[in-house]
Rosetta silent file (secondary structure, phi, psi, omega in degrees, C-alpha in Angstrom):
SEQUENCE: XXXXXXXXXXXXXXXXXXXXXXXXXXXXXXXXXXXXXXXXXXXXXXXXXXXXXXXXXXXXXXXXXXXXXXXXXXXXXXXXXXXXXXXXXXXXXXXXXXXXXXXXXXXXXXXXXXXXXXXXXXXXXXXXXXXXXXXXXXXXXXXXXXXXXXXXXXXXXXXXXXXXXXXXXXXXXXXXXXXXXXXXXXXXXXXXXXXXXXXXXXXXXXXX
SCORE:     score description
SCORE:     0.000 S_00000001
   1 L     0.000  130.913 -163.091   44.014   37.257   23.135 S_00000001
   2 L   -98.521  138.176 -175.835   40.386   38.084   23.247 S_00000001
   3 L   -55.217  136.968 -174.104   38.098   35.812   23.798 S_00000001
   4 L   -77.117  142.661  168.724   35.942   33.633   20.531 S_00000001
   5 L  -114.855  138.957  137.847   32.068   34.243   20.851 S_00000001
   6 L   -36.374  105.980  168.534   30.455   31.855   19.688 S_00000001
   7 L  -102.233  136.507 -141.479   28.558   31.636   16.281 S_00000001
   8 L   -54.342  123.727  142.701   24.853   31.624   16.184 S_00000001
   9 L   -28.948  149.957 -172.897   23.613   28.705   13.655 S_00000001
  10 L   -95.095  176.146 -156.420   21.873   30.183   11.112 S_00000001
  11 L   -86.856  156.613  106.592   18.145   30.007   11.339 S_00000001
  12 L    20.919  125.284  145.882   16.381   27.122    9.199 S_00000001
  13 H   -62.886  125.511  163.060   15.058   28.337    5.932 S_00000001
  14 H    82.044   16.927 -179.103   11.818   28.960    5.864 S_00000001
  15 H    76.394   -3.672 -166.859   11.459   27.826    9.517 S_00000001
  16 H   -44.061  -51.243 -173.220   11.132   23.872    8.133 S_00000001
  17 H   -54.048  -57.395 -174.929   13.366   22.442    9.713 S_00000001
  18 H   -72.049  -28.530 -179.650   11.807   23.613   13.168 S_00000001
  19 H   -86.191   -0.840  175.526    8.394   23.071   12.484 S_00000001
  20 H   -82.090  -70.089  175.524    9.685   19.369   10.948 S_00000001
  21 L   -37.384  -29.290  174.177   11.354   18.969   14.699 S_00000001
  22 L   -82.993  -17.132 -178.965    7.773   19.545   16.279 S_00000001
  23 L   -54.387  -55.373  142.406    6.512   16.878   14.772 S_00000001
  24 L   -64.850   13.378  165.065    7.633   14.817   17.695 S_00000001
  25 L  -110.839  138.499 -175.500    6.354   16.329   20.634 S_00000001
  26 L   -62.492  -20.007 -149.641    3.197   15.062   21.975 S_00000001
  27 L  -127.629   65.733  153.319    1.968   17.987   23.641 S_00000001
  28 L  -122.662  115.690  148.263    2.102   20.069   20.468 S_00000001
  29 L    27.103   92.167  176.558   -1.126   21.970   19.489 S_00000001
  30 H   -47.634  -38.558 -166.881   -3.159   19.997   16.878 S_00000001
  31 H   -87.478  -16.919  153.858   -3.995   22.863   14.550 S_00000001
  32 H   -56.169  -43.804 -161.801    0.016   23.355   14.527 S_00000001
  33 H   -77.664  -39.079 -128.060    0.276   19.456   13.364 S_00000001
  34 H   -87.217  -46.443 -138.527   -2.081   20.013   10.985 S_00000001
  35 H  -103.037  -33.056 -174.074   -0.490   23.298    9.696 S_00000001
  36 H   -68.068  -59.396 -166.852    3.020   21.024   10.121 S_00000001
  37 H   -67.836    2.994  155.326    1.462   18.245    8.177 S_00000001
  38 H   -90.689  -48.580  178.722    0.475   20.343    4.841 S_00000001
  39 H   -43.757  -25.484  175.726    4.002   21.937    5.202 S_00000001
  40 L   -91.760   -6.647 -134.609    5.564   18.242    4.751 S_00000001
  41 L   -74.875  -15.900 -154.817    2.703   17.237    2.725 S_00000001
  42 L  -116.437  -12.059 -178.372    5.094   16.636   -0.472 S_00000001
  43 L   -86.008  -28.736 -172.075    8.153   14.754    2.083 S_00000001
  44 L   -86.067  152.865  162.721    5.702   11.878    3.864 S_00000001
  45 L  -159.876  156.712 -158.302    4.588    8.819    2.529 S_00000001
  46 L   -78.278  177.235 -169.716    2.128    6.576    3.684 S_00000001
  47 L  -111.532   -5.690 -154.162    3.125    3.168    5.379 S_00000001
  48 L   -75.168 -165.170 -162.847    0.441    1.030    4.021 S_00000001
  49 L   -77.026  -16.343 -160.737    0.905   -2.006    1.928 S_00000001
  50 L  -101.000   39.692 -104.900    0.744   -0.148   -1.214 S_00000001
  51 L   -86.200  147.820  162.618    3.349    2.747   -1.785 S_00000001
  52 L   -36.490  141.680 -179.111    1.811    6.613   -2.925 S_00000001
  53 L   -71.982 -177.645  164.976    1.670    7.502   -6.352 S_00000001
  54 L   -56.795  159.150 -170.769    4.080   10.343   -7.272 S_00000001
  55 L  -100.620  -16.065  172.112    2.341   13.556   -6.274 S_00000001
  56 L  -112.383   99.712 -166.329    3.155   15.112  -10.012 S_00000001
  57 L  -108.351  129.009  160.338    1.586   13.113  -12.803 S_00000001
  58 L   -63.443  103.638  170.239    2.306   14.017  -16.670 S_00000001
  59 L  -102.154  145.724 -173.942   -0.498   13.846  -18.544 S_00000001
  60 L   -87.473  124.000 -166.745    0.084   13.074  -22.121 S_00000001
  61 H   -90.482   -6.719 -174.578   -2.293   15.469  -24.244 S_00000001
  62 H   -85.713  -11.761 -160.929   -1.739   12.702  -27.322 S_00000001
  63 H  -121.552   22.612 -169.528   -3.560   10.274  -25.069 S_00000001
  64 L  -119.699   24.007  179.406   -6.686   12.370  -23.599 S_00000001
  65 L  -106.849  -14.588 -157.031   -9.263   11.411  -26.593 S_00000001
  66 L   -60.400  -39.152  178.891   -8.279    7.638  -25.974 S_00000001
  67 L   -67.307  -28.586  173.476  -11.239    6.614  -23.532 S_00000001
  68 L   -70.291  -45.429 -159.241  -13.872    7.758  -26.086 S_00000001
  69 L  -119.249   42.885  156.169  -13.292    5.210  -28.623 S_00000001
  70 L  -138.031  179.163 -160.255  -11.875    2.102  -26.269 S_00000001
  71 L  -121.276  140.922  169.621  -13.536    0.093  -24.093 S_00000001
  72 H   -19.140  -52.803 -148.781  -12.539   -0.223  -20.323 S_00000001
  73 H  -107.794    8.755  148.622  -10.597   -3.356  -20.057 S_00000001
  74 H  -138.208   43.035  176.044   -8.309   -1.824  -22.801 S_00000001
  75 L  -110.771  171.209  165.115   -7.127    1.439  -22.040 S_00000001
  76 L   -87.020  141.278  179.262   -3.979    2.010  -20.081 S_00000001
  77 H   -54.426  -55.201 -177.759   -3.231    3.798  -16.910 S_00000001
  78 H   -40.141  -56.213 -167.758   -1.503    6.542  -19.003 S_00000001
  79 H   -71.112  -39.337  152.541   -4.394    6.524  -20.983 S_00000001
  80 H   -54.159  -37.277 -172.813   -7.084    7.060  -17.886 S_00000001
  81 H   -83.830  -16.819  174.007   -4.926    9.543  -16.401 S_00000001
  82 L   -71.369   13.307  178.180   -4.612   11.616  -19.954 S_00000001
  83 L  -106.409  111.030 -151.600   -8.233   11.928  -19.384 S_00000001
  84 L   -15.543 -161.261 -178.180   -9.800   15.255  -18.902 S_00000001
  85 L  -112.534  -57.671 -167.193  -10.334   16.465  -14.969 S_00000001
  86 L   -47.720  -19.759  179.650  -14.267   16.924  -16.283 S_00000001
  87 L  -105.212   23.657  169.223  -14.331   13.209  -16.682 S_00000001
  88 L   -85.425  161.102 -163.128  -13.573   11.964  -13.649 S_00000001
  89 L    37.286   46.928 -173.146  -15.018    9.091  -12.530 S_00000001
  90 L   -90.072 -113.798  162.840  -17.311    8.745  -15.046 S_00000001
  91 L  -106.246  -49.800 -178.830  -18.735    5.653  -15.947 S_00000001
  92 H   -43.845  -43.060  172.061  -15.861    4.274  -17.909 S_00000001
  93 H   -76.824  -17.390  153.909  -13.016    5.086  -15.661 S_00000001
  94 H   -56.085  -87.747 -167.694  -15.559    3.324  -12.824 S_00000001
  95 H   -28.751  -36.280 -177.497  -15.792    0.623  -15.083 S_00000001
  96 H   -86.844  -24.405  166.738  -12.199    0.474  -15.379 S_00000001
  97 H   -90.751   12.478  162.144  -11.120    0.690  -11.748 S_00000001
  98 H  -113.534  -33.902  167.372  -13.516   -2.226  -11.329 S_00000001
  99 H   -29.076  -64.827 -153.895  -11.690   -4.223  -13.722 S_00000001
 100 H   -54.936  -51.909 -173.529   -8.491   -3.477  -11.490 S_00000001
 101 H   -64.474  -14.966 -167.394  -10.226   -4.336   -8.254 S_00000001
 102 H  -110.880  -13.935  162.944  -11.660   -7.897   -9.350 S_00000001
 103 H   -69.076  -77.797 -174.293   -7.568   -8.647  -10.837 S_00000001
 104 H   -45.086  -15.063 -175.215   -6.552   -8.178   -7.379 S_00000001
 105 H   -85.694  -24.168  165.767   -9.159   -9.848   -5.725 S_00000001
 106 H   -45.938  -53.783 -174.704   -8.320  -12.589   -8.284 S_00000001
 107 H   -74.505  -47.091 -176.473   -4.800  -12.880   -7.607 S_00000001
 108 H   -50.656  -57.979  174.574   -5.387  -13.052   -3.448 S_00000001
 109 H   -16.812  -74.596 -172.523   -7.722  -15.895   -4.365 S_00000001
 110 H   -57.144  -25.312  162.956   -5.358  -17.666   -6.022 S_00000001
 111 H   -78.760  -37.361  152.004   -2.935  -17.247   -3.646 S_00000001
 112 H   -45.275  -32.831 -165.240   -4.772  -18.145   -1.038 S_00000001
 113 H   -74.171  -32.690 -153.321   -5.547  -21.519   -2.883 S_00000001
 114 H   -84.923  -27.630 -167.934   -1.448  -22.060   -3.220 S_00000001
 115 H   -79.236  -17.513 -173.520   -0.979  -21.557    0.805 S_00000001
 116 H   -91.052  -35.063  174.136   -3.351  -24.575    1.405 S_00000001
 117 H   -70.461  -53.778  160.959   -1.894  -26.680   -0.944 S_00000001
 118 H   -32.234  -25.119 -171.520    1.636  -25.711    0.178 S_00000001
 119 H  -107.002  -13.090  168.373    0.553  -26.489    3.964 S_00000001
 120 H   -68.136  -74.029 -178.495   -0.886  -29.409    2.709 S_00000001
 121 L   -45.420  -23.593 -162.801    1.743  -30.822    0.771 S_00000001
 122 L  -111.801    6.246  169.975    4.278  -29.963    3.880 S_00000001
 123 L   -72.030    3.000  177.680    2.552  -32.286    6.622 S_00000001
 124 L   -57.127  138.684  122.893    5.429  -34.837    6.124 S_00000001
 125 L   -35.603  156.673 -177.908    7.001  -35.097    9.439 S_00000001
 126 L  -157.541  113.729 -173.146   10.473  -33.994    8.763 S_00000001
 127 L   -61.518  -25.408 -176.513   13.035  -35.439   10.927 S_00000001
 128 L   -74.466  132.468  164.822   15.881  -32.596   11.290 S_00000001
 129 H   -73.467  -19.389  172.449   15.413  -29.809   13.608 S_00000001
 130 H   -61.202  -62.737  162.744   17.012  -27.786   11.677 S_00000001
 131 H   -54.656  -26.846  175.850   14.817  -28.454    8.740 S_00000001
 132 H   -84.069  -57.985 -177.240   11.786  -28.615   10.515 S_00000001
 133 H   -55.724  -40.273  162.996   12.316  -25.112   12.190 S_00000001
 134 H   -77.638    9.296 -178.982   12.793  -23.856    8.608 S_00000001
 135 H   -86.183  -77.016 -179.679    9.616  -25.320    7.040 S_00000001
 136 H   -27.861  -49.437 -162.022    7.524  -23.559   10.286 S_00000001
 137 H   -69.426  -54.485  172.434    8.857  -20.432    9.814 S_00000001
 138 H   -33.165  -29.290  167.122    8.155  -20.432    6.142 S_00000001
 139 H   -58.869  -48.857 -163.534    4.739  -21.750    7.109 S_00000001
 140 H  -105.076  -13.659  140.842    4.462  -18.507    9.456 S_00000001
 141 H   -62.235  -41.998  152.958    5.291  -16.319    7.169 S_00000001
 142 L   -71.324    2.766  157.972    3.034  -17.322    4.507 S_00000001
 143 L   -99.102  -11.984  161.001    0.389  -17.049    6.539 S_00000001
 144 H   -85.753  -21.741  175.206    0.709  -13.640    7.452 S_00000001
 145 H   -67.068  -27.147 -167.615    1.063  -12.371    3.954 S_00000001
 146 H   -70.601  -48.881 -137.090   -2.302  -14.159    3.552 S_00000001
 147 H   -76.552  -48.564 -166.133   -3.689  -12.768    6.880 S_00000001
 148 H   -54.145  -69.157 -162.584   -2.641   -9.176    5.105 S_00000001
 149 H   -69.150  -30.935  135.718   -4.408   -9.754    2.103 S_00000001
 150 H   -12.917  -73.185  179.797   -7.119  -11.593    3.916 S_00000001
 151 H   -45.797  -45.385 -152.770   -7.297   -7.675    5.238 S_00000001
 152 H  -103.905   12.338  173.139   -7.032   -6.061    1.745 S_00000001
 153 H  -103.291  -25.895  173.529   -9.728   -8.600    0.041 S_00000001
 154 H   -88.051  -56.751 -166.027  -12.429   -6.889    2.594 S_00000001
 155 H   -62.901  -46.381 -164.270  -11.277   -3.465    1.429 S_00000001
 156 H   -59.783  -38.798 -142.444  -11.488   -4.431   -2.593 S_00000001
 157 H   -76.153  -32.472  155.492  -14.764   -5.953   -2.063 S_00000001
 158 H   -53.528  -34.258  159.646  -15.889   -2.678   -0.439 S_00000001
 159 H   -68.322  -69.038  167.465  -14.391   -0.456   -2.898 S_00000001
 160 H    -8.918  -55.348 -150.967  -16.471   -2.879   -5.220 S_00000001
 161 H   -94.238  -43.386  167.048  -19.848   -1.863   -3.236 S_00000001
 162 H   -29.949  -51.813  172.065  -18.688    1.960   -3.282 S_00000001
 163 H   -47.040  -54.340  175.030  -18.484    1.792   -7.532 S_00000001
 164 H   -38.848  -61.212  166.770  -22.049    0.506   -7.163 S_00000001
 165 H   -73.320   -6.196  153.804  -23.181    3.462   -4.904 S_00000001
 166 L    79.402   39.549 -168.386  -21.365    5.744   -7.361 S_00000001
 167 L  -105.942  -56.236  137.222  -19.177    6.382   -4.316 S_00000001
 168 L     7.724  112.877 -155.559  -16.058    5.810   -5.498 S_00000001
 169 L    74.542   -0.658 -177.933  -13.000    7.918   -6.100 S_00000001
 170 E  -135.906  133.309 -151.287  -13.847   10.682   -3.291 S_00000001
 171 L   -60.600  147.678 -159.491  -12.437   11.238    0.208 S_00000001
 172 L   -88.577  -64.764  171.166  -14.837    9.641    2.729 S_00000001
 173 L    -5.973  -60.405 -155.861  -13.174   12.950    4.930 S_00000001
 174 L  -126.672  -10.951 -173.542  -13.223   15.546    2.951 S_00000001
 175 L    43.662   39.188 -171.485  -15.728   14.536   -0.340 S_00000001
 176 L  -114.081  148.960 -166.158  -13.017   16.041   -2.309 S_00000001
 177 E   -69.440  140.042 -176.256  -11.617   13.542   -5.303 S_00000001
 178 L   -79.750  -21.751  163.778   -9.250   11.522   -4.365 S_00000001
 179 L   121.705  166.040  166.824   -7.147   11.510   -7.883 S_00000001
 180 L   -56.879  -57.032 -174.958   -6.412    9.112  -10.679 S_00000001
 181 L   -46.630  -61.951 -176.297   -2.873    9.019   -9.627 S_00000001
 182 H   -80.895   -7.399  167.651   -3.601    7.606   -6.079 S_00000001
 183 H  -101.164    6.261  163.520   -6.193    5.172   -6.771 S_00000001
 184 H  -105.809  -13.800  153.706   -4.225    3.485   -9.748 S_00000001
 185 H   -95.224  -25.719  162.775   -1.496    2.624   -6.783 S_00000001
 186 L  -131.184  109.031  177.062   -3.841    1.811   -4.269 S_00000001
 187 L   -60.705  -21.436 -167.232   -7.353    1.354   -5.501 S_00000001
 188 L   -83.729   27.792 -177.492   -8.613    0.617   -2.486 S_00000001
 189 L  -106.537  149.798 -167.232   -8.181    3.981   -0.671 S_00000001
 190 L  -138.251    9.295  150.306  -10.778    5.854    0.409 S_00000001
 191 L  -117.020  139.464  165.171   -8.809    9.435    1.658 S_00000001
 192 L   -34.196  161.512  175.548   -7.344   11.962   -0.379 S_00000001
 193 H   -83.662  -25.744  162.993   -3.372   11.708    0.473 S_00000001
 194 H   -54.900  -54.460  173.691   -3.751   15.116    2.429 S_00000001
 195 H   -77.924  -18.399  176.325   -6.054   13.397    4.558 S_00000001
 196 H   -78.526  -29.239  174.551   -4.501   10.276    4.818 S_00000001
 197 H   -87.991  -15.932  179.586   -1.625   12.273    6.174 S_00000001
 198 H  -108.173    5.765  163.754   -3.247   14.188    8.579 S_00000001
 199 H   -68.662  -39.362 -147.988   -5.306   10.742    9.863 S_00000001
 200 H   -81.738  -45.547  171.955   -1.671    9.287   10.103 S_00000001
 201 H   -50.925  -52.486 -173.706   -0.308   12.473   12.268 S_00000001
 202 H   -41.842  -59.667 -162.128   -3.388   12.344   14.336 S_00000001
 203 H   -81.498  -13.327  177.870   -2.572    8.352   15.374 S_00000001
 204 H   -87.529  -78.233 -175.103    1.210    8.868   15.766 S_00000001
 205 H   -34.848  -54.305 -176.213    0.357   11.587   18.002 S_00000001
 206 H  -100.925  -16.107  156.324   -2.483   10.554   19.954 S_00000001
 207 L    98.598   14.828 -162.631   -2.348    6.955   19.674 S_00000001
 208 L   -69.515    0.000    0.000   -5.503    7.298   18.012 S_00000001
């Protein structure tokens, strides 16, 4: 009976797969990860606190007059992103992503205010160990959500002084716009998501 040969796997379309696979060796070529990380550029998402907008936004053509005859603090995200390309960042959509940034900075506030009264209000001794160990943790968890937003209240307030400096909306990286789409999920960003992806390759590689 004659001997089975093996059969070859077939190769990866479009090579992906193997250039996906390089992605975890250290001692691969930067201008490869770079060249990996636009090839992936539509598979990654970022890790931050915030998740990426979709990378394909619909603009509604019934909605891209709407910004002429409203006033910032009542249009709609549909209705900013329905807004020409020619108008970005103009003064109204500034004006309107400073609305956004001074809610959130609102809301940390306030939250902040709730953890002291909560840690207040919780200084009872509390005889059970059981009960006591579950107060503490709760305790040490709400204080790290704070210390994060602690973190992301220094970013708004900067994003803040960027609107000011007419700075706003464009990759510190690349001084290419950073989009509607990704600054109405995280206003506070300050690279394009291309660059934000190939900052993020850089520090998983290099420890950077």
């Amino acid at each position: 009976m004659p001997a089975q040969t093996a059969t070859p796997a077939p190769a990866a379309r479009g090579g992906r797969v193997s250039r996906l696979s390089q992605l975890t060796v250290p001692s691969m070529p930067q201008s490869v990860a770079s060249t990996a990380a636009k090839s992936t550029f539509s598979q990654s998402h970022s890790n931050a606190l915030v998740p990426p907008p979709p990378l394909a936004i619909k603009k509604d053509p019934k909605l891209a007059n709407n910004w002429k005859t409203k006033s910032p603090a009542e249009l709609s995200d549909a209705e900013v992103i329905a807004m020409p390309d020619d108008e970005y960042m103009n003064e109204k959509q500034m004006a309107f992503f400073r609305l956004k940034l001074e809610e959130l900075k609102r809301g940390i506030l306030e939250n902040a205010g709730e953890t002291t009264e909560h840690l207040r209000e919780d200084t009872v001794v509390v005889p059970d160990p059981a009960d006591r160990a579950t107060i503490e943790e709760e305790h040490a968890l709400e204080l790290r959500t704070r210390d994060r937003e602690r973190k992301l209240l220094k970013k708004i307030e900067q994003s803040i002084q960027r609107i000011d400096a007419g700075d706003y909306g464009y990759c510190d990286e690349t001084g290419e716009p950073i989009g509607v789409g990704r600054l109405l999920a995280r206003p506070t960003a300050t690279l394009s998501l291309e660059a934000q992806q190939r900052r993020e390759l850089k520090q998983k590689m290099f420890g950077d």
